[in-house]
N, C-alpha and C positions, 0 to 999 in steps of 0.2 A: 073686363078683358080676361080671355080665357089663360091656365097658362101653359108655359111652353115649355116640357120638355125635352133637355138635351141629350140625349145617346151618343155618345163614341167610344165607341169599341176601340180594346186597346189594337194596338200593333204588335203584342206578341200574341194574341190569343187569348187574351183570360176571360175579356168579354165578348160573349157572340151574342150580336141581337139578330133573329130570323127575319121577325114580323115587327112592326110601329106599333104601340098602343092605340087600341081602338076607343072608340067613346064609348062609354055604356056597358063594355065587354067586363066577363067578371075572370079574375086571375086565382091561378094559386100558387103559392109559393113553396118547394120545397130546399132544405141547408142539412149538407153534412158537414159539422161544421170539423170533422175528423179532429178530435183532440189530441189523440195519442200521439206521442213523440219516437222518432228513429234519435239515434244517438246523434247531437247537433243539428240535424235536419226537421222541420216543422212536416208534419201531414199534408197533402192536398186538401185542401175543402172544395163546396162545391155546392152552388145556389144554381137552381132550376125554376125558373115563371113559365107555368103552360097558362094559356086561356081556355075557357071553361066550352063543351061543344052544347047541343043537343043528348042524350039520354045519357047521361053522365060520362061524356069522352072529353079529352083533352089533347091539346094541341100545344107542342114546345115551344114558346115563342123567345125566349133567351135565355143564356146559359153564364156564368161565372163556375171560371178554373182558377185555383193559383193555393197560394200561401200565406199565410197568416206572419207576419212580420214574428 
């Protein structure tokens, strides 16, 4: 049985998914994972999955915003 993944995207925004995972398709994953600190405040981070095209182009198929607890 194949399996099943689940996507949901938050309600405030941090997850955007564009595009569904395809079969077969090759991904790549890019993470800022912004370390540096404001005074009490965490950095944004930020994880980007494009899927892979024809002669080496890429397509954004979802996105992660937010904060590192």
């Amino acid at each position: 049985m194949p399996h099943q993944l689940m996507l949901d995207p938050s309600r405030g925004g941090e997850l955007s998914v564009f595009e569904r995972p395809l079969e077969n398709a090759l991904y790549v994953l890019g993470c800022d994972p912004s370390l540096g600190r404001r005074a009490g405040v965490g950095d944004h981070s930020c994880i980007h999955i494009a899927r892979r095209l024809p002669r080496r182009r890429l397509i954004q198929v979802a996105e992660w915003y937010g904060r590192w607890p």
